[in-house]
Structures are given as C-alpha cells and as structure tokens.
C-alpha positions as CSV (number, residue, x, y, z in Angstrom):
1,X,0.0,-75.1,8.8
2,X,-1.1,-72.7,5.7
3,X,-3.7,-70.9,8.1
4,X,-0.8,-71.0,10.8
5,X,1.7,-69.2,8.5
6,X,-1.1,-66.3,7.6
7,X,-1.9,-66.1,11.2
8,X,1.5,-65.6,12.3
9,X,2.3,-62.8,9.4
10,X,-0.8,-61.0,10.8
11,X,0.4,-61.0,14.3
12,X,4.2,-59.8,13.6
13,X,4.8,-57.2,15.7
14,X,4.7,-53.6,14.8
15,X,6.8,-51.3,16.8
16,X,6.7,-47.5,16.9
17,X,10.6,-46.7,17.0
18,X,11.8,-45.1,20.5
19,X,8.3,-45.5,21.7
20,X,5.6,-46.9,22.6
21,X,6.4,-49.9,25.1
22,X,4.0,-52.1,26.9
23,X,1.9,-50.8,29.1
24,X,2.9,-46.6,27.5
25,X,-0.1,-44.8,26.6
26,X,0.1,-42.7,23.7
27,X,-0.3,-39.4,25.3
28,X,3.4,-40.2,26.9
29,X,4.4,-40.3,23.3
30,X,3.0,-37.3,22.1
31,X,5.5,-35.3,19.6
32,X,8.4,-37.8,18.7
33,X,10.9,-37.4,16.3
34,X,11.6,-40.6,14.2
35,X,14.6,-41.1,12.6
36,X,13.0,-44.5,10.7
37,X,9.5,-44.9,11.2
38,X,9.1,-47.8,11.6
39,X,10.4,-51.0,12.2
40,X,8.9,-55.0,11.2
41,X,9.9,-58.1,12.7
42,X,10.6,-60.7,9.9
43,X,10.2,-64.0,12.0
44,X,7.3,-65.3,9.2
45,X,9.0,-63.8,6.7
46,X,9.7,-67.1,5.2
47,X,6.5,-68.6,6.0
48,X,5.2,-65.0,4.1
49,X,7.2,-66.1,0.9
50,X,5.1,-69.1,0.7
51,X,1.9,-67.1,0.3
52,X,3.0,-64.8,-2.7
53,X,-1.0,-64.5,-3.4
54,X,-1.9,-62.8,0.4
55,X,1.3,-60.5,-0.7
56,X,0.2,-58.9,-3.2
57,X,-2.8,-57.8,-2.1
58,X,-1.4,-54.9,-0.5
59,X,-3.1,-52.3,0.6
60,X,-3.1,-48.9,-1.5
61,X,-4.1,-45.4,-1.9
62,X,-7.2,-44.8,-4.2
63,X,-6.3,-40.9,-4.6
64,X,-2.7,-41.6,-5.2
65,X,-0.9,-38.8,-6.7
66,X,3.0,-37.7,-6.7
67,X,2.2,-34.9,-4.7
68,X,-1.0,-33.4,-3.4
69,X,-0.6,-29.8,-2.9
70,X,-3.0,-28.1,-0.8
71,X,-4.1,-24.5,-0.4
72,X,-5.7,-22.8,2.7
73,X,-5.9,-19.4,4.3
74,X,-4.4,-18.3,7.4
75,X,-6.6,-18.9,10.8
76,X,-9.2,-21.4,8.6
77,X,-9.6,-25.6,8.9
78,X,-7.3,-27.9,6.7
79,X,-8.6,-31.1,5.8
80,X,-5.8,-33.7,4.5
81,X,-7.9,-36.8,3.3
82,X,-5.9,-40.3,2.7
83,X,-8.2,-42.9,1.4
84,X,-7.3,-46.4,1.5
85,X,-8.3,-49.0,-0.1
86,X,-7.5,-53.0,1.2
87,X,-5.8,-51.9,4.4
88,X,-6.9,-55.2,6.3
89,X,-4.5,-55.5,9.6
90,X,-2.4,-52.4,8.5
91,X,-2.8,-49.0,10.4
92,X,-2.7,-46.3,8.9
93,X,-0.5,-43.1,10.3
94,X,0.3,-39.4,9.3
95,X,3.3,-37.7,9.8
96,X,4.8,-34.8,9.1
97,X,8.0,-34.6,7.3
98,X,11.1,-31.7,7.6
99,X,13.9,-32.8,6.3
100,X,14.6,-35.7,8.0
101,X,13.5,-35.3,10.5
102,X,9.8,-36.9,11.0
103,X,6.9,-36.0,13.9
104,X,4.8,-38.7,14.5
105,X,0.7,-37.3,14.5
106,X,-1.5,-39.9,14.3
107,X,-1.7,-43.6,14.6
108,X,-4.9,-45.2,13.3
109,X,-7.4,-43.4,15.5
110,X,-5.2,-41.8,18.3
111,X,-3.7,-38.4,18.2
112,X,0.0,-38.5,18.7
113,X,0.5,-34.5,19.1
114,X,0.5,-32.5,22.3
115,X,-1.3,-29.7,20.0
116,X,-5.1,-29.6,20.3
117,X,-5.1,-28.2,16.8
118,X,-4.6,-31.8,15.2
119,X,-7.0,-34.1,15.0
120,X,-7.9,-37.9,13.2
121,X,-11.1,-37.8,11.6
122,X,-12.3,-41.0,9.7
123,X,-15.2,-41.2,7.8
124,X,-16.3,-44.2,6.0
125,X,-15.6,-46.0,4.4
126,X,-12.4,-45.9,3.8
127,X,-10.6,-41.9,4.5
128,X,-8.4,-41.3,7.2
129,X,-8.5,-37.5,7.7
130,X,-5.8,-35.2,9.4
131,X,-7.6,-32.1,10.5
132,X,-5.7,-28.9,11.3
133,X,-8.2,-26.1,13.2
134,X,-6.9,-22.4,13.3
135,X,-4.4,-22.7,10.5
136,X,-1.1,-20.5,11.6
137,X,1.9,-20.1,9.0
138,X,4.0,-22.5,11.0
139,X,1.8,-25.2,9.0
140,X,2.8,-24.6,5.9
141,X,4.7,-27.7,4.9
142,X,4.7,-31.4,3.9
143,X,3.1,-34.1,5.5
144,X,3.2,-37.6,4.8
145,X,0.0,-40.5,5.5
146,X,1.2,-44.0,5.4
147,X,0.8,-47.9,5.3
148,X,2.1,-49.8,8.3
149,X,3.5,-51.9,5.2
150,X,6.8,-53.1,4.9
151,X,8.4,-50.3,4.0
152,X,5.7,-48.2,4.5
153,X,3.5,-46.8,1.6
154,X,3.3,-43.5,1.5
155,X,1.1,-40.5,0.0
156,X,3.1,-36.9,0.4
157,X,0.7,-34.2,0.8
158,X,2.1,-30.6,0.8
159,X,0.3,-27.8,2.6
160,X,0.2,-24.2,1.6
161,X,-1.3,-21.5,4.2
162,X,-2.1,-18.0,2.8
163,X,-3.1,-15.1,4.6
164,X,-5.3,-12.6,2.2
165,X,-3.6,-8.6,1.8
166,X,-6.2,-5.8,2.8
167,X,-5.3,-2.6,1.3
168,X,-7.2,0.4,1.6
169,X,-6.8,2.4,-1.9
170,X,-7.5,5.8,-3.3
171,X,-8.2,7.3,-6.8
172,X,-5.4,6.0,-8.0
173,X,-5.2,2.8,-6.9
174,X,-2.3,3.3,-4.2
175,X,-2.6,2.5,-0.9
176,X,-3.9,5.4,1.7
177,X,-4.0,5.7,5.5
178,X,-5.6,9.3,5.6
179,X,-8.7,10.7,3.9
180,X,-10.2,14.2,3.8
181,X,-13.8,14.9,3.2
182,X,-16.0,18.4,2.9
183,X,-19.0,18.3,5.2
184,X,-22.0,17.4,2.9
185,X,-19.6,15.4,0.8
186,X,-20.4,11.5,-0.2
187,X,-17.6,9.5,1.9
188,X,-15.9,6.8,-0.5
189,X,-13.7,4.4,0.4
190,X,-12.1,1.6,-2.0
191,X,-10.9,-2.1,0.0
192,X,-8.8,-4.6,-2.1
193,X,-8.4,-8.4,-1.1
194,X,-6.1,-10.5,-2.7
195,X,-4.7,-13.3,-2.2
196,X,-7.1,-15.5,-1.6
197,X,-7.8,-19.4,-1.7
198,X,-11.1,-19.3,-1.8
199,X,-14.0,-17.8,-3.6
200,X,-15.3,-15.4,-0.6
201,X,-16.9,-12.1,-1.1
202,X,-18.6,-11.1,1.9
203,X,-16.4,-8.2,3.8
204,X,-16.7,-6.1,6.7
205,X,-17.0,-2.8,7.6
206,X,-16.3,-0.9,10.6
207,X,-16.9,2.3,11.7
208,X,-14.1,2.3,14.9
209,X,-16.6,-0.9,16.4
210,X,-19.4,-0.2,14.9
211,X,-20.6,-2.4,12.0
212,X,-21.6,-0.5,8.6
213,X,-22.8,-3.6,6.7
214,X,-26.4,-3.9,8.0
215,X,-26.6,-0.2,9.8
216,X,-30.2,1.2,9.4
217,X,-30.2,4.2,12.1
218,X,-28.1,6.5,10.0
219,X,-29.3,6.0,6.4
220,X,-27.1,7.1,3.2
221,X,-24.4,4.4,3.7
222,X,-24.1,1.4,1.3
223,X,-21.8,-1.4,0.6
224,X,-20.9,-2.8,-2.9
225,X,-18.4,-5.7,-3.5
226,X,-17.3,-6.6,-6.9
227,X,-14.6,-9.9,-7.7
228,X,-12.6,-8.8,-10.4
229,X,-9.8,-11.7,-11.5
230,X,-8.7,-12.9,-7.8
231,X,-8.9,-9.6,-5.9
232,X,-12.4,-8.8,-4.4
233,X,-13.2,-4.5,-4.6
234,X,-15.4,-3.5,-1.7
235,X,-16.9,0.1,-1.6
236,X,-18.1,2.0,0.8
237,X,-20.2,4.7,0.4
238,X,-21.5,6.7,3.3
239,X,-23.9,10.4,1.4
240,X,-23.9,13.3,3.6
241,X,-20.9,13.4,5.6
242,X,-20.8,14.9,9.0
243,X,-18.3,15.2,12.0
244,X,-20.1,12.2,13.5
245,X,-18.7,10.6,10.7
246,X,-14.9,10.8,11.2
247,X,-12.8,8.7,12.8
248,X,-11.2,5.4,12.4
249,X,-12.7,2.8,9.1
250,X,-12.1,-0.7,8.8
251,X,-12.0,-3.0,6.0
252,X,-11.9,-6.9,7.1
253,X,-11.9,-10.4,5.8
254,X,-13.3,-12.2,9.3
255,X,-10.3,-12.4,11.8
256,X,-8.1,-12.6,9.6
257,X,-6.7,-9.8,8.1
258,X,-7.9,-5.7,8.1
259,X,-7.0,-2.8,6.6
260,X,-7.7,1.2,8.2
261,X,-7.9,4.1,6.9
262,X,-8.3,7.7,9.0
263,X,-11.1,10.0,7.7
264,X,-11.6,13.5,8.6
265,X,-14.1,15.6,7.8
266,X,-14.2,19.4,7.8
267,X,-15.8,22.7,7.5
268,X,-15.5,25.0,4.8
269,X,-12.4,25.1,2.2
270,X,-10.6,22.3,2.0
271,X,-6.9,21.9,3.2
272,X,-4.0,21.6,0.9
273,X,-3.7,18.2,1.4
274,X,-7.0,17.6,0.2
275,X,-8.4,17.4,-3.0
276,X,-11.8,15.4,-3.7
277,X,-11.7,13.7,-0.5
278,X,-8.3,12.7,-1.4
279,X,-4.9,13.1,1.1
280,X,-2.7,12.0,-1.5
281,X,0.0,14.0,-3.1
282,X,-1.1,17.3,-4.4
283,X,-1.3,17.9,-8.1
284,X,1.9,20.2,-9.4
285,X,0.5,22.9,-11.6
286,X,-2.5,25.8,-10.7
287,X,-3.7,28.8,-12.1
288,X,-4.6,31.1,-9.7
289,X,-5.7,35.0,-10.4
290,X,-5.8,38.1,-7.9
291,X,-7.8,41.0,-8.4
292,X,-7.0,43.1,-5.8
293,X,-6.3,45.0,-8.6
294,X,-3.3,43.2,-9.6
295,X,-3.5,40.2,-11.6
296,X,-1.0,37.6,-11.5
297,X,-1.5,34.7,-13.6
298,X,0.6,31.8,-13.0
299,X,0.9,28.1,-12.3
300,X,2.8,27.5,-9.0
301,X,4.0,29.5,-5.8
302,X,6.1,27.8,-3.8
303,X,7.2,29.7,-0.8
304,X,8.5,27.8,2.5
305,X,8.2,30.0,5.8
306,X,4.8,31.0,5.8
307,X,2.8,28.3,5.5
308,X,5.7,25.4,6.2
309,X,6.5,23.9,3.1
310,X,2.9,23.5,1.9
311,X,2.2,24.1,-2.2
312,X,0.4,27.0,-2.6
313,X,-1.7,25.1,-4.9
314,X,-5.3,24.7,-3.8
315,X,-7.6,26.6,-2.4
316,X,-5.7,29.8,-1.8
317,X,-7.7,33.1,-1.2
318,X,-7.4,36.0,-3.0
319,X,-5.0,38.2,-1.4
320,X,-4.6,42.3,-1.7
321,X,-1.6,44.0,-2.6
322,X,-0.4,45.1,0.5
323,X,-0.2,41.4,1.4
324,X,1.7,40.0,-1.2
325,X,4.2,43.0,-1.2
326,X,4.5,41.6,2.5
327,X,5.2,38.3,1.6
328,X,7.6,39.3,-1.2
329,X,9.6,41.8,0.8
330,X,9.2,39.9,4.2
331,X,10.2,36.5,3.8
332,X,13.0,34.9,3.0
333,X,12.4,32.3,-0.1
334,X,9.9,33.0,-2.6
335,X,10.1,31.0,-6.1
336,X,7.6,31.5,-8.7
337,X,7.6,28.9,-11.6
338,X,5.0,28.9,-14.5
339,X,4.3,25.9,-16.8
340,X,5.8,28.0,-20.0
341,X,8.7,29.8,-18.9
342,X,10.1,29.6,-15.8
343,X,10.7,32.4,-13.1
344,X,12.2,31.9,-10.1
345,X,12.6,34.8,-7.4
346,X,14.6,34.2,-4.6
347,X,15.1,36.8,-1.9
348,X,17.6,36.7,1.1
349,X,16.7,40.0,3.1
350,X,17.6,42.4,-0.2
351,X,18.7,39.8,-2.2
352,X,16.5,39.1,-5.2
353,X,17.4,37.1,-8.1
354,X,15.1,35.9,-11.2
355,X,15.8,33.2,-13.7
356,X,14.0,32.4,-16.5
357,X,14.4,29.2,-18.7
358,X,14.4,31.2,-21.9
359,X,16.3,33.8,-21.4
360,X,18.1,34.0,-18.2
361,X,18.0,37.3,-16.1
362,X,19.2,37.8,-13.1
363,X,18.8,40.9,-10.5
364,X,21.0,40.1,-7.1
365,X,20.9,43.0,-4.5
366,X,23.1,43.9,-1.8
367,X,21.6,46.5,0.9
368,X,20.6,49.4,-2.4
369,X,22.6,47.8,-5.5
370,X,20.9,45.7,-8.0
371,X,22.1,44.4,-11.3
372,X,20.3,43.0,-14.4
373,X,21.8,40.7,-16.4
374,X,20.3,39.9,-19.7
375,X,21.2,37.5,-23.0
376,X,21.3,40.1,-25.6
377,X,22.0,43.0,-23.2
378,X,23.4,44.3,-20.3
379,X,22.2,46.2,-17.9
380,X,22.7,47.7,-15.1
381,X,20.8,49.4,-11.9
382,X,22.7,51.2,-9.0
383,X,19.7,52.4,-6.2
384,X,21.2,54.5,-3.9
385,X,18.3,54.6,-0.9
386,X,15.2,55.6,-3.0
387,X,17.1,56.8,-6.5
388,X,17.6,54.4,-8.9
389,X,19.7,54.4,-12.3
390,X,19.7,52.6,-15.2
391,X,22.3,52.5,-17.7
392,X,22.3,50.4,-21.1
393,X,24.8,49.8,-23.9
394,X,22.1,51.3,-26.7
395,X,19.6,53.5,-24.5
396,X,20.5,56.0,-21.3
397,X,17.6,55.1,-18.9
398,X,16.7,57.3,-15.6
399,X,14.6,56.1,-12.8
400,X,13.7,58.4,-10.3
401,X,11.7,57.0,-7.0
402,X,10.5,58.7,-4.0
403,X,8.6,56.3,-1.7
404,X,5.7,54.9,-3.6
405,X,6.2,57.2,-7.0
406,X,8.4,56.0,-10.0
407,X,8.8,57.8,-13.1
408,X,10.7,56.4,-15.8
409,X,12.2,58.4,-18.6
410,X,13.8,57.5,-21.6
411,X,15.1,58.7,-24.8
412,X,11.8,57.1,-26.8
413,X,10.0,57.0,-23.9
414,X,9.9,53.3,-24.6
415,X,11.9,50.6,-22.8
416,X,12.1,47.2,-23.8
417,X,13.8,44.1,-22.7
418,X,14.7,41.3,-25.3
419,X,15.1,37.8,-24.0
420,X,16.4,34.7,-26.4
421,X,12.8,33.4,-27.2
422,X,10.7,35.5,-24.1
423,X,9.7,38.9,-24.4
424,X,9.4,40.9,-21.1
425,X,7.7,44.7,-21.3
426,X,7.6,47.0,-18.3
427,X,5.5,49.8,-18.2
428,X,4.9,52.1,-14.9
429,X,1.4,53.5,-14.6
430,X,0.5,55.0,-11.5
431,X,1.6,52.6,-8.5
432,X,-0.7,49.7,-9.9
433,X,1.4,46.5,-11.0
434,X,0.1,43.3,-13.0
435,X,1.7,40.8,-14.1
436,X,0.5,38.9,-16.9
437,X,1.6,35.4,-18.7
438,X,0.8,34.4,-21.9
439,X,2.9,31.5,-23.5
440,X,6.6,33.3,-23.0
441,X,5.0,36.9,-22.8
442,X,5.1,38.7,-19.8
443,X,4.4,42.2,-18.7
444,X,4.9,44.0,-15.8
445,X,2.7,47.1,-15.2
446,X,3.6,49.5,-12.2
C-alpha cells in the first residue's frame, strides 16, 4: 500500500491552465497567458502526508539567487541557465513574467512560443537553458524558470539588452558629421564605443562599402583601437589624402550599431569652416595684417553680405586698398572688434557709427553730415559734398577735401583726440591710411 501511495503521488495529474487537453499538441498552445500557472490535483494528498520523508526531498535550484540579473547587447544570443538539482518526476518550465500577466515558453523540452527566436537547450546534467537568438529591446525583462512543485519553485531571472553608442568625435571630443581635409594632409578620424557588455575591441571601418581594416592596395591607412575605462577609442589614420579619398566613413560594432562621418577633401586654402581637418566651430579671435600699403592690425572682421555670414577669420587673402575702401563704402554692415578695445563700425548707405568700449565715440551720417561724439569732448563735423569742418570747444579745426586730397589745419598743427582710458591720433599724410593697434592705442594715418 506504501509503494501504492508513492505511485499514485507520482501520477497526479499536472495540468497546464486553459490548455493543453488530451490529444492538443503544444504548438496549438503556443503563446498563452496564464493567470495561475499551474494547477495540482490533491487526490493523494493524504496518502502524500503519510510519506513526510519523499516530501522533503524536493527538488531545488543549485544557483539559487534572489534575482539573477543578466546583461546582453542588442542583436547578440542570451543564454538563461536554471540548474536543478533532484527534479525526479517534476518538469521544469520557463516563463516570462509582466506584471501579472505570465507567457508560457517552455515546458520540459518543448517550445511553447510561436517565436523561432526561443529555444530550450538542456545540457547535462542537470541545466535547463532558455536561449534567446537576435536579442531586440522588446526582451528586456524578467523571466521566471520553475518546479512543477506544488506551488511552483521558482528562480526569477531579469534580463537587460543594451545596444552600444557609436560616436564619431573630433579634437575636442564632441560629436561631428563633417570633416575637411587639405590634399596631402593625414586623414584622422576618432570612433567612441560605449556602452557595452562585453569586453570587444575589434571595430570596423568603412570607406562608403569598402572595408579599411585589412586594405593593402592603397597603403598609408592604419587602424588603432585603444579600451580606455568602458569606452573602446578607434583611430583611423589614412597619410596622403587625395579626392579618391572623400566621401562617406563608417565606424561599426558588427550589425549592430555605426556611426558616419562626411569627409571632404580639397585643393588649396582651406575653407572657413575648416581648421586642421576640423568642421567644427571656428575659433573667435585672428590677427590678420594687409600690406597693400595699409596695415590694419586687428583681431576680428565680421561683415555679413559679402561672404554670407562667414567669420572673416581664417585664411583671408591680402586685399589692396581699393578693395577694402569698396567693402567699407559698399556694403551695408561692417563691425570691426579687436581683443583690447572694441570698435564697431556700422554703415547703412552714409551712415557710419564707431563705438569703442573705452571710450565711446560715435560718428552717424546722414547723406554729407557727420558728428563726433567723444567722452571728454565734443565735436563736431558738418561735410557739405566734399568740404568738411570741424569745430571744437578748445581748438578751431578746418578740413578742406577735394576728391582724394585732405589737408588738415590747425592752430598747433596738432590734433588730438582724448578717450577715458584709449588714446586715438590721426595724422593725414598723403592719401595713404594705416591703422595700427597696440593695447588701447590706435592711429589712423591718411
């Protein structure tokens, strides 16, 4: 009666809930919710009582933990072991849990979900595997393997899925789509890859679909990768850089994930959105000089209808003084800063105005009149066609012009212009003009 009793224990019936009926095969079953797993008869149950030995051997998990948390990346294989120890008659399952809701996917060896991507792997002697191929996002979760016990025994497993970040980076470590180069130049270009579960350090790179990695034919182009913390640094150096060489670059982890970057390379000087093979943000302050034979020293032109909003910054070619009396007299919005004291001009047909941060003056014309404005004195200038006056509260000042000549007179023969803290000098000479800046000195020779 004993052996009866035992025998009758391991034959009660277990029942997948909403399921599985006699004769159903489990691919009719694929996918079910269960609202309570599942579901014991208890018609030995008292025959069970008497054999509080058998009952205690229970089966039980020989990893047990809490929670096991597993990491992946996107698109790669998770493995989800679940060893058992003493399972006997039970079956072991794996679910996966949201809420409360619960998807049956496996049941002992049989595959309970209509996606290919799960699988039940067991390898002996005792570890029931879920695999997941092609990990997506939608993975990310926690699953659940467990004891056909009464209630079941369960080991929670939680499943992470990461997909790495590709950035393409410049100089400054900030992420670029664009890159100019200077024909001859070495071609450099900096790939970051973070985010990532595993130790990997082999990356790809592309010329538009051409592989770089192990390219012989062209010569001068190497690869170096470098894991510093958990972000891997590839670099791609490519000497010599030609037009065959522009185009479309690649930096990739597999499938996975990619990053681009657009490099162009050119002939002669470089744009004004270049700088070192950079297409980054241009740098604020210059020093550019023109000997044409004027010499204007200062730090940054800004001017907006000529060459469309552009600093004047790099690369700008020396330019006679014809041309920059053109550009002063023809167009509309001309500012001049310097890094020491600040000049603006701004021009609106005859409208000129200067500023300075020191010592503010301002000339404003309408048509022929102009006025000077200064801190410690006042001036002012009334131009009627091509005669010019000047009139100050401590000096009577005459300017004749006619065309191209000026001739200033004065009572000393000297004029002078005090500012608060910047000295400005002008002195006519001829018709040649400089302008020269020294801390808060300038001159103006005409």
């Amino acid at each position: 009666m004993e052996d009866e009793g035992i025998e009758d224990v391991a034959s009660s019936e277990v029942r997948y809930e909403g399921g599985i009926e006699s004769g159903q095969t489990a691919s009719e079953n694929t996918g079910a919710s269960l609202s309570s797993l599942w579901t014991f008869s208890t018609i030995s149950q008292d025959r069970y009582d008497e054999h509080s030995d058998e009952h205690e051997l229970l089966p039980y998990f020989q990893d047990y933990v809490n929670t096991t948390n597993i990491t992946v990346q996107l698109g790669s294989t998770a493995t989800l072991n679940c060893r058992v120890k003493r399972l006997k008659d039970k079956t072991v399952s794996w679910v996966r849990r949201d809420g409360d809701n619960i998807k049956l996917l496996t049941w002992g060896l049989h595959t309970y979900s209509n996606d290919a991507r799960y699988a039940l792997i067991f390898e002996h002697p005792n570890n029931w595997k879920l695999q997941i191929k092609y990990t997506q996002r939608r993975d990310k979760g926690n699953y659940e393997c467990q004891i056909s016990t009464h209630p079941p025994t369960v080991n929670p497993v939680r499943l992470n899925v990461v997909a790495p970040v590709v950035v393409i980076i410049d100089e400054r470590g900030e992420s670029v789509h664009e890159k100019f180069y200077k024909k001859g130049s070495t071609i450099e270009l900096k790939c970051t890859i973070s985010q990532m579960p595993q130790a990997q350090t082999f990356i790809l790179w592309r010329h538009g679909d051409h592989m770089l990695n192990y390219d012989t034919s062209r010569g001068g182009i190497s690869v170096k990768t470098d894991m510093s913390g958990s972000v891997i640094v590839s670099t791609l150096f490519i000497a010599r850089a030609g037009h065959r060489d522009s185009g479309n670059y690649t930096c990739s982890l597999g499938d996975v994930a990619t990053g681009s970057v657009m490099v162009h390379v050119l002939n002669g000087e470089q744009p004004a959105a270049m700088q070192h093979g950079s297409g980054t943000k241009d740098h604020m302050c210059c020093l550019l000089t023109f000997m044409v034979p004027t010499r204007l020293l200062y730090h940054r032109l800004l001017y907006h209808h000529l060459f469309y909003h552009h600093l004047f910054c790099h690369h700008v070619p020396l330019l006679s003084l014809p041309i920059l009396l053109h550009i002063l007299l023809n167009f509309k919005d001309i500012a001049i800063e310097t890094c020491e004291a600040d000049i603006a001009i701004e021009t609106c047909d005859t409208d000129i105005g200067i500023e300075t941060c020191e010592a503010d003056i301002a000339i404003e014309t309408c048509d022929t009149d102009i006025a000077i404005e200064t801190c410690e004195a006042d001036i002012a200038i009334e131009t009627c066609e091509a005669d010019i006056g000047i009139e100050t509260c401590e000096a009577d000042i005459a300017i004749e012009t006619c065309e191209a000549d000026i001739a200033i007179e004065t009572c000393e023969a000297d004029i002078a212009i005090e500012t608060c803290e910047a000295d400005i000098a002008i002195e006519t000479c001829d018709t040649d003009i400089a302008i020269e800046t020294c801390d808060t000195d300038i001159g103006i020779e005409t």
